[in-house]
N, C-alpha and C positions, 0 to 999 in steps of 0.2 A: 809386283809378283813376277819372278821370271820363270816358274812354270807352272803349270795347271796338270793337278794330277789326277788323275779316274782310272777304276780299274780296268781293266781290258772284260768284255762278253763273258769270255772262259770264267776270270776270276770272281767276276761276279755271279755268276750261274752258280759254280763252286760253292761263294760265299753264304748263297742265302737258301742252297739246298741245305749245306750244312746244317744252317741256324736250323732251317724245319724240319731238318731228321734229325738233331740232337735228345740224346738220352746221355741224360746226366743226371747226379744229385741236386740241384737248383739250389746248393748250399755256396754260401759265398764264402767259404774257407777255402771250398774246391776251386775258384776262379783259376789261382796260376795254372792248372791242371787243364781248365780250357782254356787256356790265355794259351796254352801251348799248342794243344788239338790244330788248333786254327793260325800258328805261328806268331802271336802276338805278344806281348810283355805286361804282367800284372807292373805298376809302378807303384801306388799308392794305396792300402789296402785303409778302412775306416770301420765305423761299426756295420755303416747299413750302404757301402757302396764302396766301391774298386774303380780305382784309373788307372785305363792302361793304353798302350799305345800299340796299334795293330798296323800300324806300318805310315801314320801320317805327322806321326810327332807324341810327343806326350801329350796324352788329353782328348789323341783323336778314338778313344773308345771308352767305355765306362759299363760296369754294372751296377744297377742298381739293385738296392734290396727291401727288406723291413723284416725285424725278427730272425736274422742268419739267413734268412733264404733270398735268394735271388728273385726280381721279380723283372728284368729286364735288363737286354745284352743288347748295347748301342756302339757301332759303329760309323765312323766318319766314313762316306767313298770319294770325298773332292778334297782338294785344297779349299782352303777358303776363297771369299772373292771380295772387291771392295762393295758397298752398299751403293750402289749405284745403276743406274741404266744398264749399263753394259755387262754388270756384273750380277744382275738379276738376271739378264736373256741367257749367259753363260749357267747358271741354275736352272732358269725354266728349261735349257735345251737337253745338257745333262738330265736333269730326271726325267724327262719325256723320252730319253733315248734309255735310261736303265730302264724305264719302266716297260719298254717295248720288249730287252731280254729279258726282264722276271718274266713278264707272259707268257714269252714264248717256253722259258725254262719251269715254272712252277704252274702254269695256266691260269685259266682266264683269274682273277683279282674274285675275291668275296666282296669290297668293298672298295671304292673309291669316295673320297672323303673331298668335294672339292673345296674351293676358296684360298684365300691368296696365299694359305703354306701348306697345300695339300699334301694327301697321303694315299697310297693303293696299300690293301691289306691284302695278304693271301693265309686264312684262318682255318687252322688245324682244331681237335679237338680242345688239345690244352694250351696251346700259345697260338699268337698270329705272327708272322713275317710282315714286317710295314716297311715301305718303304716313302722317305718324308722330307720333305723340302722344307729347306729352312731358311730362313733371310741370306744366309749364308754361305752353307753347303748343302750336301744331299746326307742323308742318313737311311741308313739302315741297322734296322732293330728285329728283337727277338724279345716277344711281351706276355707273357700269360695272362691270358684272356679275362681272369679275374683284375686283372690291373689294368688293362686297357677299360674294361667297362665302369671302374672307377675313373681311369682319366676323362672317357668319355660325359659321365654324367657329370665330374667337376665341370668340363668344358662350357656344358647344356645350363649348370647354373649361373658360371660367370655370363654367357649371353644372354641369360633373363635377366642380370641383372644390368646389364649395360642398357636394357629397353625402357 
């Protein structure tokens, strides 16, 4: 990798006010329409999801759906990194430092999720703003709340059943 890329305080303040003040149709026909809002590029449109690339390549954003409507807007904020030592420290430090300007920019977190790909949520009435470590990169999403608490209680079952 010859560079590492993150967005700068501003862009990301920007970013994920954005996501928590969005009104929109949560129709995923409308994607290109906030593919643009947010200056990013719909590439790949499907039944129940959209790839699009918000400035880290194709692939580094995606919404998801079920039944035409949108049920989460995911964006990449890092380059990838290799799976390794060094390249997990350059993830833990990145999200530990976005998570520092969400704070400051959106306040204090409704939720921190810890464990080894944790997440901070900051939870509006109808969506949560998450921000989420991944083997990988860092991510940030925009989830309505009905869909997070389905991901969450899938989560809750697959670790009962790992016990």
């Amino acid at each position: 990798m010859t560079e590492w890329r993150t967005p700068s305080a501003a862009e990301l303040t920007d970013l994920a006010a954005g996501l928590r003040d969005l009104d929109w149709s949560w129709d995923l026909a409308d994607v290109p329409e906030l593919a643009a809002r947010f200056g990013w590029r719909a590439v790949l449109s499907r039944p129940n999801w959209v790839m699009l690339d918000t400035g880290l390549g194709v692939g580094s954003g995606k919404v998801h759906g079920a039944d035409g409507k949108a049920v989460r807007i995911e964006t990449r904020l890092t380059d990838f990194v290799e799976e390794d030592a060094a390249g997990t420290e350059r993830i833990r430090t990145a999200f530990a430092e976005m998570a520092g300007v969400l704070t400051d920019a959106l306040g204090a977190p409704t939720a921190r999720i810890p464990g080894e790909w944790p997440q901070i949520r900051w939870a509006d009435q109808a969506a949560t703003v998450v921000l989420a470590q991944s083997p990988v990169s860092v991510v940030l999403y925009l989830v309505t709340n009905a869909r997070l608490a389905m991901d969450d209680r899938n989560i809750e079952v697959e670790r009962q059943a790992e016990q």
